[in-house]
VODOLUM-269281 format. One record per residue (C-alpha): residue number from 1; x, y, z negated. Coordinates in pm, 1 decimal, always signed. Example, Ala and Ser with C-alpha at 12.3 -4.5 7.8 and 13.67 -1.06 7.14 Angstrom:
BEGIN
{r 1,{+1230.0,-450.0,-780.0}}
{r 2,{+1367.0,-106.0,-714.0}}
//
This chain:
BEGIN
{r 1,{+17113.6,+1271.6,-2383.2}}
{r 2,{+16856.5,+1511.1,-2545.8}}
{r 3,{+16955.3,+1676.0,-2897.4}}
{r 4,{+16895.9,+1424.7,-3128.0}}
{r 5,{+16665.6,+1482.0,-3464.3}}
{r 6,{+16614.3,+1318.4,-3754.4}}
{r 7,{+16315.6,+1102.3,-3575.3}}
{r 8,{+16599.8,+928.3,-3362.5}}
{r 9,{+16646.8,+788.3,-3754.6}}
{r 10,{+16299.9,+786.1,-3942.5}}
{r 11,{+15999.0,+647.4,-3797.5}}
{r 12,{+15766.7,+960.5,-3686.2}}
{r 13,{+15462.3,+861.4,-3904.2}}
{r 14,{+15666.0,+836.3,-4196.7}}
{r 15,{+15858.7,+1141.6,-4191.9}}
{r 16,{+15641.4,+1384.9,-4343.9}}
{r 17,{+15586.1,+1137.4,-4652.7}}
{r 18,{+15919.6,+1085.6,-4691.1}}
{r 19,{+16020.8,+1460.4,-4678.6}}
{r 20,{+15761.2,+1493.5,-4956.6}}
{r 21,{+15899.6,+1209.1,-5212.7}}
{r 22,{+16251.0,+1365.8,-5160.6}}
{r 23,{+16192.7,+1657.9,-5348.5}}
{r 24,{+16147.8,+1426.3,-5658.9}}
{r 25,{+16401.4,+1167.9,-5766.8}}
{r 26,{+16131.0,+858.8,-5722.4}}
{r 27,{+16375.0,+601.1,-5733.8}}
{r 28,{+16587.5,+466.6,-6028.0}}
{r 29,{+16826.6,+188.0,-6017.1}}
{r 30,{+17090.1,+13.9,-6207.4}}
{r 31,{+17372.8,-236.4,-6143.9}}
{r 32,{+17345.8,-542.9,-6199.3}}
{r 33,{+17652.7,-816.7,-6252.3}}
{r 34,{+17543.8,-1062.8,-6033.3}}
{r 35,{+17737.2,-1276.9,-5744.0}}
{r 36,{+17720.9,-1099.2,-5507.2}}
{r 37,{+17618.2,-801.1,-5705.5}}
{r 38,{+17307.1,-659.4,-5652.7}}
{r 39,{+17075.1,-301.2,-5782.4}}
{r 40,{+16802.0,-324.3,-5994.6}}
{r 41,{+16551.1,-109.2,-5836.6}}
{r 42,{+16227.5,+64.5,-6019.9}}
{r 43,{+16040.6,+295.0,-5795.3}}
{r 44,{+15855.5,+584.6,-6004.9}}
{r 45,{+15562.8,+816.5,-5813.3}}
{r 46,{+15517.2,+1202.3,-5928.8}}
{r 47,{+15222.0,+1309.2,-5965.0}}
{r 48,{+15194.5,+1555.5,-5684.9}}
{r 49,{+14943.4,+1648.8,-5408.3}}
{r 50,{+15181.4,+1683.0,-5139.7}}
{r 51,{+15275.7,+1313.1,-5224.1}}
{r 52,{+14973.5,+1219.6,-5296.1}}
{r 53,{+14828.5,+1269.6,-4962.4}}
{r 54,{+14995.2,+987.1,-4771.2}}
{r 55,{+14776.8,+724.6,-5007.0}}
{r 56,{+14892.1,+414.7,-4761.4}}
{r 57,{+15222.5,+439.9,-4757.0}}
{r 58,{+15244.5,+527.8,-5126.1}}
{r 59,{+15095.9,+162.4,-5177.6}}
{r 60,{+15352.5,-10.2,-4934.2}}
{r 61,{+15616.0,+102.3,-5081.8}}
{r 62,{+15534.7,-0.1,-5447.8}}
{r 63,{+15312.8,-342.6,-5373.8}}
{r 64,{+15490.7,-436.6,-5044.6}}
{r 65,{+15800.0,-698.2,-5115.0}}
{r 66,{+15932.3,-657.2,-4753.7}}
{r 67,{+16024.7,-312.4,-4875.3}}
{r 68,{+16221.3,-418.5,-5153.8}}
{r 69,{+16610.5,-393.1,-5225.1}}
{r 70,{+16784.6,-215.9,-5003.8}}
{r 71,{+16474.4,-102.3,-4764.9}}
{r 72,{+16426.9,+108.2,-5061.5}}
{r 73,{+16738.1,+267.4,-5100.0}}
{r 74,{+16732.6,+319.8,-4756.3}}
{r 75,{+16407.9,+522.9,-4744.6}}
{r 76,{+16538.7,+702.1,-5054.3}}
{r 77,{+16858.5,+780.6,-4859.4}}
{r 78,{+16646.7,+908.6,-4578.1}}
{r 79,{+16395.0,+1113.8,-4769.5}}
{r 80,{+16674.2,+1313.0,-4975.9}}
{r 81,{+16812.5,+1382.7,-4658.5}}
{r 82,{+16494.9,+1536.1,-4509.0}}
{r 83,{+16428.4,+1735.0,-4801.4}}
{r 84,{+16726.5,+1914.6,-4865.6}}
{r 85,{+16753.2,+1958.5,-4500.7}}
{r 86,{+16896.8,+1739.9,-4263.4}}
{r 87,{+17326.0,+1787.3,-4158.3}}
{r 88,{+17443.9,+1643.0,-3851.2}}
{r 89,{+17826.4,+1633.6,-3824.9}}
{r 90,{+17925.3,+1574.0,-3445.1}}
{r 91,{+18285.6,+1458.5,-3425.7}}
{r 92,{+18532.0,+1442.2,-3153.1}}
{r 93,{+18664.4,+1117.8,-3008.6}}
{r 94,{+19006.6,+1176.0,-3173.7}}
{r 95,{+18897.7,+1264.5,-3514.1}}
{r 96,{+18687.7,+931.0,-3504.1}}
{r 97,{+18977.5,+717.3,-3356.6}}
{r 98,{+19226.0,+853.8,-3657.2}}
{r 99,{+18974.9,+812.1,-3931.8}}
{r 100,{+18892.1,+460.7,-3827.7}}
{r 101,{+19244.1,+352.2,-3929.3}}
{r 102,{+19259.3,+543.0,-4237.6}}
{r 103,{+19199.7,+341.3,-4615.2}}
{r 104,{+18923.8,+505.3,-4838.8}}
{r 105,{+19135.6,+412.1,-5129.6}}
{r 106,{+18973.1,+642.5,-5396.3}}
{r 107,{+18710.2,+576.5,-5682.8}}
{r 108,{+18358.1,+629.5,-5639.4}}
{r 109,{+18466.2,+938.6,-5930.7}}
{r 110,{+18692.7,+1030.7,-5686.2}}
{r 111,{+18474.6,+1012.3,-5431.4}}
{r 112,{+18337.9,+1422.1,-5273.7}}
{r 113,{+18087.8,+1537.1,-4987.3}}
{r 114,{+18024.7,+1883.6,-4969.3}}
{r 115,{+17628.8,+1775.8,-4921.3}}
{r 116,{+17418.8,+1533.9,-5096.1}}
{r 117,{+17365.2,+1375.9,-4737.8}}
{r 118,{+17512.5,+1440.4,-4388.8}}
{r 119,{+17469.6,+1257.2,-4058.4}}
{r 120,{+17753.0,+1176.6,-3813.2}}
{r 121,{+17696.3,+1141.2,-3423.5}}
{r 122,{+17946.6,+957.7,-3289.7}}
{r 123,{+18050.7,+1050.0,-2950.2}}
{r 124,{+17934.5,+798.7,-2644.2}}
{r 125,{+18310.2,+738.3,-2515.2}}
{r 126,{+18391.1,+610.0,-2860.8}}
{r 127,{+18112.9,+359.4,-2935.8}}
{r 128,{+18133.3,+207.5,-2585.0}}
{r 129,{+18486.8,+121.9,-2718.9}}
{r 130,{+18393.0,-64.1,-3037.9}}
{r 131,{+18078.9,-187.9,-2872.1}}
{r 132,{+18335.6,-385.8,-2604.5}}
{r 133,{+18559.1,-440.9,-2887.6}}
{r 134,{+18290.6,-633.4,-3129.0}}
{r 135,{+18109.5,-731.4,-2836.0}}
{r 136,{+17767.1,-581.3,-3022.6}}
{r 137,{+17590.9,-229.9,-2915.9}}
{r 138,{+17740.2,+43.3,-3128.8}}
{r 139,{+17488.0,+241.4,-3370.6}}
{r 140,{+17452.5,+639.2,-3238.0}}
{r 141,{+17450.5,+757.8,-3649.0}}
{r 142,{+17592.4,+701.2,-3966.1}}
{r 143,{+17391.7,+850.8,-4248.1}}
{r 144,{+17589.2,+911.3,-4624.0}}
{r 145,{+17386.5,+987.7,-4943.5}}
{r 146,{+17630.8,+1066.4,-5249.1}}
{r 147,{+17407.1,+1035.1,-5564.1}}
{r 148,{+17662.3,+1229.3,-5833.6}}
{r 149,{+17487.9,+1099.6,-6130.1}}
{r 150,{+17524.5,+722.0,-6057.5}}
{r 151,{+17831.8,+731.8,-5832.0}}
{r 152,{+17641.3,+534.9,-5620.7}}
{r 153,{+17721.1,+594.6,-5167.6}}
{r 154,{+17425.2,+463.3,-4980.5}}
{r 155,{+17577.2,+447.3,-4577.7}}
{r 156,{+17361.9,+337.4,-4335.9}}
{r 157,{+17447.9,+301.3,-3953.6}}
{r 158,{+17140.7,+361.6,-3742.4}}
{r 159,{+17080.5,+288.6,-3343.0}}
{r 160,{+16722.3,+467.1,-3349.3}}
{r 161,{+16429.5,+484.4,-3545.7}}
{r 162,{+16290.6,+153.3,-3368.0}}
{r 163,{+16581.5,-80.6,-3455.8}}
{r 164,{+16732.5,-244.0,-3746.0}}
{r 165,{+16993.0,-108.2,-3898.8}}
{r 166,{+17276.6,-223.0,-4113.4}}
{r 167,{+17388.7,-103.9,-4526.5}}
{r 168,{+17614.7,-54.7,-4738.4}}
{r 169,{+17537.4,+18.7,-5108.7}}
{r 170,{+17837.9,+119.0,-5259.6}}
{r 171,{+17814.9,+99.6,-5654.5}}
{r 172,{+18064.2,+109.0,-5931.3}}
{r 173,{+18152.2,-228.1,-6027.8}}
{r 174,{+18478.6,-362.9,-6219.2}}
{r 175,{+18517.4,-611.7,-5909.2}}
{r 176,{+18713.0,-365.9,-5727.3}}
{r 177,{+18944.9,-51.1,-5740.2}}
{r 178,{+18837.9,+174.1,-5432.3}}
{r 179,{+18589.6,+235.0,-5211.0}}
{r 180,{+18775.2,+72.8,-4954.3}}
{r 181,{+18776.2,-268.2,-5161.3}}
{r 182,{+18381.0,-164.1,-5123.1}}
{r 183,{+18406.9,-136.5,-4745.1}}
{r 184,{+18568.9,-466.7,-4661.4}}
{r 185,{+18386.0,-672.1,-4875.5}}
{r 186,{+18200.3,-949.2,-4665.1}}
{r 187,{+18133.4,-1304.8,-4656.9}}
{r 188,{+18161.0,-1587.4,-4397.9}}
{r 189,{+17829.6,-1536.9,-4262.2}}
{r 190,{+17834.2,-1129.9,-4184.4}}
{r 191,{+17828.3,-1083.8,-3787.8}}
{r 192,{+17957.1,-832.9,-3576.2}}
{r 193,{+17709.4,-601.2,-3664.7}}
{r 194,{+17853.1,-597.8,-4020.7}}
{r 195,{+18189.2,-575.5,-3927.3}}
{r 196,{+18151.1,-302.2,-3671.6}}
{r 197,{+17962.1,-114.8,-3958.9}}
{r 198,{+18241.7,-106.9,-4227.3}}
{r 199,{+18446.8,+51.0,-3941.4}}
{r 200,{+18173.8,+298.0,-3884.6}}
{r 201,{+18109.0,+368.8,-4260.8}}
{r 202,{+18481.6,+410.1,-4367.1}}
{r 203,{+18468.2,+666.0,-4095.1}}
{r 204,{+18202.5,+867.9,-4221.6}}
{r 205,{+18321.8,+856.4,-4588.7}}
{r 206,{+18650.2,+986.9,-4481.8}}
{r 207,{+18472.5,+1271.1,-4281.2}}
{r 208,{+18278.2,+1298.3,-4643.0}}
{r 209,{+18575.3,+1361.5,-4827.5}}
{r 210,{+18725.7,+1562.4,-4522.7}}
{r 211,{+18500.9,+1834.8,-4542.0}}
{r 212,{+18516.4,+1884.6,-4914.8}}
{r 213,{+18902.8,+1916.1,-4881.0}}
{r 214,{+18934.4,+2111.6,-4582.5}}
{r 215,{+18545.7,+2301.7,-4617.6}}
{r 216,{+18215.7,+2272.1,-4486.4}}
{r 217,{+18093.6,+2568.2,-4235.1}}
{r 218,{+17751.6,+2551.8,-4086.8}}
{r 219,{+17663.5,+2618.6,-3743.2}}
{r 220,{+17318.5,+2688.0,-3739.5}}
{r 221,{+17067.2,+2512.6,-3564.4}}
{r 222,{+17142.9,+2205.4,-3340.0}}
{r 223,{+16955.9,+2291.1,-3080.2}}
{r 224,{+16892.4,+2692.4,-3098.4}}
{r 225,{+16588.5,+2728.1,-2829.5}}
{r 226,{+16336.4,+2466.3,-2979.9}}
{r 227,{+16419.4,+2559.9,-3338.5}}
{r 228,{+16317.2,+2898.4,-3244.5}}
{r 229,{+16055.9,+2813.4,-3019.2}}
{r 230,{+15872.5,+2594.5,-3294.4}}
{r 231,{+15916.9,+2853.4,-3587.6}}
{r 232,{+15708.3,+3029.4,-3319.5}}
{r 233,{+15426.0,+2748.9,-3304.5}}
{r 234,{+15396.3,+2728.1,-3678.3}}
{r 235,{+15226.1,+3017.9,-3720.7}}
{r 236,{+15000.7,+2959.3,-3439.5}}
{r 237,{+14606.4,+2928.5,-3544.0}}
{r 238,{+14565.8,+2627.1,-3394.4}}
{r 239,{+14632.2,+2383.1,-3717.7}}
{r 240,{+14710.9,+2091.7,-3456.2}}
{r 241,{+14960.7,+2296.6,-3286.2}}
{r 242,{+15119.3,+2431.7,-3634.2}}
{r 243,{+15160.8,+2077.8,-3774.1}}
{r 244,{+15293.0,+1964.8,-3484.9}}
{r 245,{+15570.9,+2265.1,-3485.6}}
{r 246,{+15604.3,+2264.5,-3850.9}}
{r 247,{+15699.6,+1854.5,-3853.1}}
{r 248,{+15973.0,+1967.3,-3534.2}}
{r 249,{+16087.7,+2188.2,-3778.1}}
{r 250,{+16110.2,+1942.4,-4082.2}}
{r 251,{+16328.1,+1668.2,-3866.5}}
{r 252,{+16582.5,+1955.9,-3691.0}}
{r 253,{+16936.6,+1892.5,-3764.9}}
{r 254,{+17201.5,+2240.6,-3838.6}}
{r 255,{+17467.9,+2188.4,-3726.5}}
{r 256,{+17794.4,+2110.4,-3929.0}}
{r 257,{+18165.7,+2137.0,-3884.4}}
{r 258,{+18472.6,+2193.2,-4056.7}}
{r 259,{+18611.4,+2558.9,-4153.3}}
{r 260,{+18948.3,+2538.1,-4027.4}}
{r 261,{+19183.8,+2319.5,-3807.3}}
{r 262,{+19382.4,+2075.3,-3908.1}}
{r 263,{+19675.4,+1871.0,-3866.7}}
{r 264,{+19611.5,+1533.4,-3764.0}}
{r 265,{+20025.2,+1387.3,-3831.0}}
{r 266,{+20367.8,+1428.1,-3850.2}}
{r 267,{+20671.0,+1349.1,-3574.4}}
{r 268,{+21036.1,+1258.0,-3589.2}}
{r 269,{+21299.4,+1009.9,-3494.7}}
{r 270,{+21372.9,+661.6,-3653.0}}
{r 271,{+21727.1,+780.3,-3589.9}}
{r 272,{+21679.7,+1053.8,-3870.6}}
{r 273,{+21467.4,+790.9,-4169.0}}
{r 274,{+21664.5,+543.9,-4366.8}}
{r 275,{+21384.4,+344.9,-4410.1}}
{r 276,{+21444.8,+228.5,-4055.0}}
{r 277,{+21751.1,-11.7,-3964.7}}
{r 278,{+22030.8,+176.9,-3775.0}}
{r 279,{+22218.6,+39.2,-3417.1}}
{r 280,{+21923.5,+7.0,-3272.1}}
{r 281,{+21617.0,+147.9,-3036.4}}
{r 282,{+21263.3,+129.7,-3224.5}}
{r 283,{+20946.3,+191.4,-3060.4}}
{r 284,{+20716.3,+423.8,-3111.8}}
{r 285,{+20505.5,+332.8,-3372.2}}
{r 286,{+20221.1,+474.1,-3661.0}}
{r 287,{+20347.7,+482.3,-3986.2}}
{r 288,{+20031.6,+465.3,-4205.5}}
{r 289,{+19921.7,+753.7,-4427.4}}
{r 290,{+19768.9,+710.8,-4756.8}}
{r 291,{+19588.7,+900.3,-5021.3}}
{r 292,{+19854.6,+922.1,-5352.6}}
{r 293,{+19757.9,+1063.6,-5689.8}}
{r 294,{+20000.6,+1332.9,-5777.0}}
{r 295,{+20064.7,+1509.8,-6117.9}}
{r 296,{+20042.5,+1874.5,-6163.0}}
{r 297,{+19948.1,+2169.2,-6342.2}}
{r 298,{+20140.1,+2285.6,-6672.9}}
{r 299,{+20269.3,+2005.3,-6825.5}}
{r 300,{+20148.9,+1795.6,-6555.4}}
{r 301,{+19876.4,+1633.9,-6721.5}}
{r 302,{+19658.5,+1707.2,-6444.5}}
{r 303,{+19611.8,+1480.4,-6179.3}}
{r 304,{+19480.0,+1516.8,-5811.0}}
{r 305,{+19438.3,+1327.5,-5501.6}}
{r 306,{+19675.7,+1465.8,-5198.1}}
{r 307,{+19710.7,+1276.4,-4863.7}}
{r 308,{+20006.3,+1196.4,-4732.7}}
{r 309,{+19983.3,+1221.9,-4321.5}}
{r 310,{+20066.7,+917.9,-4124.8}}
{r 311,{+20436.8,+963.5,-3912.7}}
{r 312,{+20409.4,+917.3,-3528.7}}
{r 313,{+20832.2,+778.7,-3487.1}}
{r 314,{+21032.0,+809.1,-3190.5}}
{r 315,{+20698.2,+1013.6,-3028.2}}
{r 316,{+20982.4,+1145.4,-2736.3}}
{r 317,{+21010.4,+775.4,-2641.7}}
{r 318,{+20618.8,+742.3,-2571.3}}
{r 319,{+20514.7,+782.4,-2243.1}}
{r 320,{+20087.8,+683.6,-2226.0}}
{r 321,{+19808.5,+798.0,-2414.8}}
{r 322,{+19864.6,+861.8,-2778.9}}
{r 323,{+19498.3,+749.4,-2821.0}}
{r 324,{+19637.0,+422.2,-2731.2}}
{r 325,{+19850.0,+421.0,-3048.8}}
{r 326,{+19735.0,+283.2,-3362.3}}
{r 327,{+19544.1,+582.8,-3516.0}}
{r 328,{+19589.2,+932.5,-3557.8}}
{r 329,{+19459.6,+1121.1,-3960.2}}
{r 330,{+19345.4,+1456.5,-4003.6}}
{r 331,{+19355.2,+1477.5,-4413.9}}
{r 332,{+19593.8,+1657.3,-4595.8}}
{r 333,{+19425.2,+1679.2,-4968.2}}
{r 334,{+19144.7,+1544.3,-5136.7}}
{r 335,{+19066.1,+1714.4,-5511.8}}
{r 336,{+18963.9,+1509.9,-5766.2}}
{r 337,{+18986.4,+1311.4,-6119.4}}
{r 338,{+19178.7,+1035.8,-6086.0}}
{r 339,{+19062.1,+854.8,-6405.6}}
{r 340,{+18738.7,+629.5,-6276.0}}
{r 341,{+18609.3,+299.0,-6269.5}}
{r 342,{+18614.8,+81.0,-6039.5}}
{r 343,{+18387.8,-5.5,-5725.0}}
{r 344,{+18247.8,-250.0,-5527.9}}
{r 345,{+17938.0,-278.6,-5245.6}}
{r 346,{+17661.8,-439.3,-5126.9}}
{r 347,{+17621.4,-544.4,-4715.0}}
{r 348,{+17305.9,-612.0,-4570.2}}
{r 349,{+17081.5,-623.3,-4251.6}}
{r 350,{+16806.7,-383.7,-4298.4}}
{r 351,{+16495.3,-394.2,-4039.9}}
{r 352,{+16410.4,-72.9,-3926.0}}
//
C-alpha cells in the first residue's frame, strides 16, 4: 500500500482551493436547539487573490444546496487541515484495540488535541476486524478538527477521496454531559456504517486527548524520498512541472507520534481486591478504566482530569492472546477544566 496523502481524502481538483480558504476562517456557524439538533451554517468569502482564483468552485460552494450542512463543515474540516499542514498519526493494532473500549467521558471544555487537526491511519489487520464484525468495509482514516473557540469536534471517517464518507459534528448542547453521550447518539435508522464510525471516532478523540497528555513529537516527513524529491521539482522552470511538485508538496502528510511510552494497564489477583467475592476462582477479566476529576493544588480548588488505568485480574490464569480480552488503555492523565457545559452531536452520511 503506497504512502498515503491527503488526496487519498480530498478530491485532487479541489485541493489547492481548499488549501487556499483554510488560511481564512470562511465558515461561521451556530447551534441550533432543534430535534435532532442541527448547525446553523453561514459561509463568508475573503477577499483574496489566491481564493479568488478558483471562481467555480467559489460559486458551488455558496449557491450549491447539495453542499450544504455538514458537506460544509466537512470541506472546512479538510481545508484547515491542509493549510496548517496536514498530521497523520499511524497507530498500532494494540493502541487501537484498547482505545476502542475506552469512554470519552469529558466535556467538549475538557476536550485537548495538541493540533487543530490530525489524521489517523488505522492499521489493515485492525479494520478487517471491525469490517467482519459490522459486516461493512472499514474506512482507512479518521480526520479530527478541534475548533477552540466554539468547542465544536468535526470527525470524519474517510475510505478515499472517491467515496462517501460518514460525520460526526460534535457541538455543545445541554442534551448531554460528555463527548461520549455525543458519540453514541443514534437513531433507529443509522446503519452499520454509523455504528462502525462512533467506534472509529471515539478512537481518534482518545488518541486526541492522548497526545496532549502524554506529548506530541513529530517525525518528519511521511514519506522522506518524494518529499525531497518534489521540493526539488518546485523550483524547476518548467511552471507545469513546479505546480505539479508544489501541489505533492501541499497534500504530504509529517509524520506524528507520541513522545514517550506508555503504560497501557495494571495486573493483580482477585485473591488480593475486596471488591471481588472470596472462596472462589474468577476468570480473567478487564476491569474498565475511566477518566475521574480529581482535586488538587493548594487548597484544592483546582481541578484536573487523571485516568485511572483499566485492571487486567487473575492475568497468571490467562493462557491466549490478551488481544482477545476485552480492551487494553494507554492513558494515564488528561489536563483540563473540569467546569463545562454539556455536549451532544450530530451523525450523518456525507457523499464524498
Amino acid at each position: 500500500m503506497t504512502s498515503p496523502t491527503m488526496r487519498h481524502i480530498v478530491p485532487k481538483e479541489i485541493l489547492p482551493a481548499l488549501k487556499a480558504l483554510g488560511k481564512h476562517d470562511w465558515l461561521e456557524w451556530r447551534p441550533k436547539n432543534t430535534d435532532p439538533p442541527s448547525t446553523e451554517l453561514e459561509v463568508k468569502i475573503p477577499d483574496d487573490p489566491a481564493i479568488a482564483e478558483h471562481e467555480a468552485f467559489l460559486f458551488k460552494l455558496q449557491f450549491d444546496w447539495n453542499w450544504k450542512g455538514f458537506d460544509l463543515l466537512r470541506l472546512y474540516a479538510y481545508s484547515k487541515t491542509l493549510a496548517l499542514g496536514p498530521k497523520l498519526l499511524r497507530p498500532t493494532v494494540e493502541q487501537c484495540e484498547a482505545l476502542q473500549h475506552v469512554d470519552v467521558n469529558v466535556t467538549l471544555q475538557e476536550y485537548q488535541q495538541p493540533f487543530p487537526s490530525f489524521v489517523v491511519e488505522f492499521p489493515e489487520e485492525f479494520r478487517r476486524k471491525l469490517t467482519q464484525e459490522f459486516r461493512h468495509d472499514c474506512p482507512r482514516f479518521v480526520l479530527n478538527y478541534h475548533d477552540e473557540k466554539t468547542h465544536y469536534v468535526l470527525t470524519y471517517c474517510v475510505h478515499d477521496s472517491k467515496r462517501g464518507s460518514t460525520g460526526n459534528i460534535i457541538s455543545p448542547r445541554k442534551q448531554f454531559k460528555t463527548i461520549e453521550d455525543a458519540l453514541r447518539f443514534m437513531t433507529d435508522d443509522d446503519g452499520p456504517d454509523l455504528q462502525q464510525g462512533e467506534v472509529l471516532q471515539r478512537i481518534a478523540c482518545n488518541f486526541g486527548l492522548m497526545l496532549t497528555n502524554f506529548g506530541a513529537k513529530s517525525a518528519g516527513p511521511l514519506d522522506p524520498a518524494s518529499h525531497s524529491r518534489n521540493q526539488s521539482q518546485a523550483k524547476s522552470r518548467r511552471p507545469h512541472k513546479a505546480r505539479r511538485a508544489q501541489a505533492m508538496l501541499d497534500a504530504a502528510f509529517t509524520e506524528i507520534g507520541f513522545e514517550q511510552d506508555v503504560v497501557f494497564y495494571d495486573t493483580h489477583s482477585a485473591s488480593n481486591d475486596p471488591s471481588e467475592p472470596t472462596g472462589r476462582v474468577v476468570k480473567t477479566h478487564w476491569r474498565r478504566g475511566h477518566f475521574r476529576r480529581q482535586r488538587h493544588g493548594k487548597g484544592l480548588n483546582q481541578t484536573k482530569l487523571v485516568f485511572i488505568r483499566p485492571c487486567l485480574v487473575n492475568a497468571e490464569l490467562f493462557k491466549g492472546d490478551l488481544a482477545d480480552t476485552e480492551y487494553r488503555i494507554s492513558i494515564k492523565e488528561v489536563k483540563g477544566d473540569a467546569s463545562s457545559p454539556a455536549a451532544e452531536s450530530q451523525v450523518s452520511r456525507i457523499g464524498g
